[in-house]
N, CA, C and O atoms as CSV, one atom per row, in Angstrom:
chain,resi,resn,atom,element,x,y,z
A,1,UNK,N,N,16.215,-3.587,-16.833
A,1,UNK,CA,C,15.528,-2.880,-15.768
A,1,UNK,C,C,16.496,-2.740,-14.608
A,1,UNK,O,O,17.371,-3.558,-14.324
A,2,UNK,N,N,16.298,-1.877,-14.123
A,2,UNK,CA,C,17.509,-1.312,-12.991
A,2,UNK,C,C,16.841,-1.879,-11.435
A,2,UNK,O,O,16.542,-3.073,-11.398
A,3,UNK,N,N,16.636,-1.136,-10.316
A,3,UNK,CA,C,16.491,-1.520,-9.343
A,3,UNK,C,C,15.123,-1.138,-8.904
A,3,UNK,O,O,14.879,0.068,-8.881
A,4,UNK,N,N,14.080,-2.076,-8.508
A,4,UNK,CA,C,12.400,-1.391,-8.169
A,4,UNK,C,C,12.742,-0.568,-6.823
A,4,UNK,O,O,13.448,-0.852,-5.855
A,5,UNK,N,N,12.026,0.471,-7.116
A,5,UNK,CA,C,12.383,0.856,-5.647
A,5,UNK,C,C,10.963,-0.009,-4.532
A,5,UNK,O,O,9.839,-0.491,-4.672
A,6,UNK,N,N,12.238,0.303,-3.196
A,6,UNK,CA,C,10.991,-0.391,-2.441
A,6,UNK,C,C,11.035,0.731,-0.972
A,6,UNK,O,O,12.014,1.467,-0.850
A,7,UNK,N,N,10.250,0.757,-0.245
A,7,UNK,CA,C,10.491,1.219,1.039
A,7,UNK,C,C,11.274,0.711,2.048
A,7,UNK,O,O,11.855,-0.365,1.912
A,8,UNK,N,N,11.370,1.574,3.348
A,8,UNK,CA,C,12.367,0.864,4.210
A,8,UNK,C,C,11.279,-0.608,4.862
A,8,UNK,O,O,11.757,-0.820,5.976
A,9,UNK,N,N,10.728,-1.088,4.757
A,9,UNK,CA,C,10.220,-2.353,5.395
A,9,UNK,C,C,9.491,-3.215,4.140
A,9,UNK,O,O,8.558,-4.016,4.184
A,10,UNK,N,N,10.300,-2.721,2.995
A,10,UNK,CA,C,10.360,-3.895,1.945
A,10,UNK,C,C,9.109,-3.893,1.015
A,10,UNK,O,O,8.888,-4.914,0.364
A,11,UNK,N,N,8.150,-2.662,0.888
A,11,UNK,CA,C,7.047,-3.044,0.332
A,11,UNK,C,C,7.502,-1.921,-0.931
A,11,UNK,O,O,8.095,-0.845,-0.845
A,12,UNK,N,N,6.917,-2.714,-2.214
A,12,UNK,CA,C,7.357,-1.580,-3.545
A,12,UNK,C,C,6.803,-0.326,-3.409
A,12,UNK,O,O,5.881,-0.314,-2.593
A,13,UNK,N,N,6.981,0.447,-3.787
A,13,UNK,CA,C,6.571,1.969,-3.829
A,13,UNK,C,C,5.745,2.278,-4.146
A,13,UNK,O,O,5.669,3.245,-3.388
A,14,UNK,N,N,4.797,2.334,-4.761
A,14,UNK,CA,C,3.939,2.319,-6.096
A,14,UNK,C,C,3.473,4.156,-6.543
A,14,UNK,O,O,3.432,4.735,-7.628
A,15,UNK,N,N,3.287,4.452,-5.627
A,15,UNK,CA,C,2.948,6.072,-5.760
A,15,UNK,C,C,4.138,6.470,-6.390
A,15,UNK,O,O,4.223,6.756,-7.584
A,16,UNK,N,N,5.241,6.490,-5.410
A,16,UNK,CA,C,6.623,7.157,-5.562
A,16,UNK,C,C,6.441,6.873,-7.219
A,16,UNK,O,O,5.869,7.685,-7.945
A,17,UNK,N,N,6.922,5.802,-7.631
A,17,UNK,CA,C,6.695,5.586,-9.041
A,17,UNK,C,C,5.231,6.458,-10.028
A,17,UNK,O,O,5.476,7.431,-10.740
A,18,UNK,N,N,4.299,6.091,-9.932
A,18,UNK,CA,C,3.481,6.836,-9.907
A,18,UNK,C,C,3.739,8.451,-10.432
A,18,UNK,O,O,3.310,8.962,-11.467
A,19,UNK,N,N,4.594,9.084,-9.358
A,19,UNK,CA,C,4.675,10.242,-9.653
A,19,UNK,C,C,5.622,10.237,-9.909
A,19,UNK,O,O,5.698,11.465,-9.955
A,20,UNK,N,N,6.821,9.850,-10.226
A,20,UNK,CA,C,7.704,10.019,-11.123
A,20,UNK,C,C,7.500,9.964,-12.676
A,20,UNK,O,O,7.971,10.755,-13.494
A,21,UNK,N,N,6.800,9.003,-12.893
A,21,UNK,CA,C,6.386,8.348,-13.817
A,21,UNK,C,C,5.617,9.843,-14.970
A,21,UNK,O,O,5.855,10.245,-16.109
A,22,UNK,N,N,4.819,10.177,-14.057
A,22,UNK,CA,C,4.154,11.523,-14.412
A,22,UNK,C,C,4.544,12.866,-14.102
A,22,UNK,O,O,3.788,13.804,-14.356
A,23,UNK,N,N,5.615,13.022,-13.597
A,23,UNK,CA,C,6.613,14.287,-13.738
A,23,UNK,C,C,6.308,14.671,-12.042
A,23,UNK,O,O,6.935,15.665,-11.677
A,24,UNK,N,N,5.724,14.236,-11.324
A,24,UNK,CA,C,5.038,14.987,-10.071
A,24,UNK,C,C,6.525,14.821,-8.978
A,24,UNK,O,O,7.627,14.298,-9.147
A,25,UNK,N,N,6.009,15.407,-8.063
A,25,UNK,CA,C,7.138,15.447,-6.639
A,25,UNK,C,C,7.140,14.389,-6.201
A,25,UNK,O,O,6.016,13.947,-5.962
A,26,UNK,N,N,8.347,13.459,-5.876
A,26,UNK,CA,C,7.944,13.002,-4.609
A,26,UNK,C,C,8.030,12.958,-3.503
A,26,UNK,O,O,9.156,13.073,-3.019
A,27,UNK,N,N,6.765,12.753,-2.545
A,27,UNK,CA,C,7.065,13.477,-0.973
A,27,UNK,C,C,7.842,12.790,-0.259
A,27,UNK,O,O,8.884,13.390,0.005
A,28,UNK,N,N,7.748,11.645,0.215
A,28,UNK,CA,C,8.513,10.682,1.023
A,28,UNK,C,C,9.773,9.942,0.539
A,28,UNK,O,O,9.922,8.755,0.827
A,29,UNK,N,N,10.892,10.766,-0.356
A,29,UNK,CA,C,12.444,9.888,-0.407
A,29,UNK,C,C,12.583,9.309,0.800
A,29,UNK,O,O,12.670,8.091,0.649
A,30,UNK,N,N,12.645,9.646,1.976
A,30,UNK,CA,C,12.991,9.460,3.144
A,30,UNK,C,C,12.658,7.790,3.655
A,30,UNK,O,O,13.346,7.111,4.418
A,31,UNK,N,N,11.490,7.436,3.025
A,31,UNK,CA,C,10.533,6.601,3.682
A,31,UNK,C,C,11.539,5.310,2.672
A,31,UNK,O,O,11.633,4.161,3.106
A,32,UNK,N,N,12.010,5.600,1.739
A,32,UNK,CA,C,12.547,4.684,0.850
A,32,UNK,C,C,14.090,3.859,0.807
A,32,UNK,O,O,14.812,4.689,1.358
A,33,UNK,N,N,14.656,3.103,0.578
A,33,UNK,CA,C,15.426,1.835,1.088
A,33,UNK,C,C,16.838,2.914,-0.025
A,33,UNK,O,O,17.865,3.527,0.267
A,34,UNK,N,N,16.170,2.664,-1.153
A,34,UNK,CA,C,17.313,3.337,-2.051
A,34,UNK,C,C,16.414,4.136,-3.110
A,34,UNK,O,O,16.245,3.865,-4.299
A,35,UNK,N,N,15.996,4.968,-2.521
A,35,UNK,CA,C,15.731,6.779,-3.523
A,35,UNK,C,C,16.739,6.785,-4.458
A,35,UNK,O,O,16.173,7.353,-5.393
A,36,UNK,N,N,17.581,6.596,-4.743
A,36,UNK,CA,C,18.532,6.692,-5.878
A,36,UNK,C,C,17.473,5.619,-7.161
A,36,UNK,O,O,17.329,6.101,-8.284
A,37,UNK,N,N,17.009,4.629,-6.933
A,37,UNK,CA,C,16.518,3.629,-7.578
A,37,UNK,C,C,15.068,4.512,-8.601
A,37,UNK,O,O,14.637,3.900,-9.578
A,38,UNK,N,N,14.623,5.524,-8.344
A,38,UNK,CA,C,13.858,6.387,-8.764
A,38,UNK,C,C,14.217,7.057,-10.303
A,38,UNK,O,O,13.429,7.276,-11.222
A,39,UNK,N,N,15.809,7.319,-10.244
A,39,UNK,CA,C,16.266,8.270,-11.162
A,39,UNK,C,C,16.454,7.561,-12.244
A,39,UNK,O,O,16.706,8.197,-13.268
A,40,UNK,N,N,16.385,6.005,-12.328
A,40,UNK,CA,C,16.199,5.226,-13.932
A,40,UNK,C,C,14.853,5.466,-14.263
A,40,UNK,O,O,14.664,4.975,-15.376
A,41,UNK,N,N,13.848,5.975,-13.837
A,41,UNK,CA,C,12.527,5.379,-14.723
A,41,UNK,C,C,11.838,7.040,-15.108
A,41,UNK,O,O,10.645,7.129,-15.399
A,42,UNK,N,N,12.624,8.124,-15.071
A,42,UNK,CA,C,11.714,9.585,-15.997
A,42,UNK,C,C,12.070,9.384,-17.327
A,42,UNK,O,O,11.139,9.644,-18.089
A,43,UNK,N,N,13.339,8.924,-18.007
A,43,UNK,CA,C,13.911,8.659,-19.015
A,43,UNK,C,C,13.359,7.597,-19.753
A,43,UNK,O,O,13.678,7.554,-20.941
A,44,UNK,N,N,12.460,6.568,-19.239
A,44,UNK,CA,C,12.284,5.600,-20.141
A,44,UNK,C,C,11.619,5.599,-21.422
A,44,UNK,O,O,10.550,6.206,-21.366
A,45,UNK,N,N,11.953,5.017,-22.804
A,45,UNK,CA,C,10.855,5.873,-24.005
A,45,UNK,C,C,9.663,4.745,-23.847
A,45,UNK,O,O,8.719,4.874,-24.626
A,46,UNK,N,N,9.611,3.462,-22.747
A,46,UNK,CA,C,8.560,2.914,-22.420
A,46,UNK,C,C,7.375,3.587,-22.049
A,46,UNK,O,O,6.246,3.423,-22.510
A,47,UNK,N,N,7.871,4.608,-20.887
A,47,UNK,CA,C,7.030,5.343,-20.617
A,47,UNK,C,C,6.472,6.381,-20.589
A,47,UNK,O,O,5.770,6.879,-19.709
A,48,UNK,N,N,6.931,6.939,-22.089
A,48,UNK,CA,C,6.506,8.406,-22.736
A,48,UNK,C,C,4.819,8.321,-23.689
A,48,UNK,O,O,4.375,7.470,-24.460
A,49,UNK,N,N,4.463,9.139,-23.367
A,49,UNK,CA,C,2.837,8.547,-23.633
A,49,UNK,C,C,2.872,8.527,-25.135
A,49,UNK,O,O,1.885,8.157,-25.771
């Protein structure tokens, strides 16, 4: 497992994930510590339905 993303005041993401997870946008990179940490988890075959 690579890096969870978390926000800038340390709390996990959970939406952000969320919608990655399910192909959706996400709105707030900005709000996040390391947005890069996002781009390991569309690829996973864990999470292909």
């Amino acid at each position: 497992m690579k890096d969870i993303p978390y926000n800038i005041s340390g709390k996990k993401v959970e939406l952000a994930m969320r919608n990655v997870i399910h192909s959706l946008e996400v709105k707030n990179k900005d709000a996040l510590a390391d947005p890069e940490a996002l781009d390991y988890y569309p690829d996973l075959p864990e999470l292909e339905p």
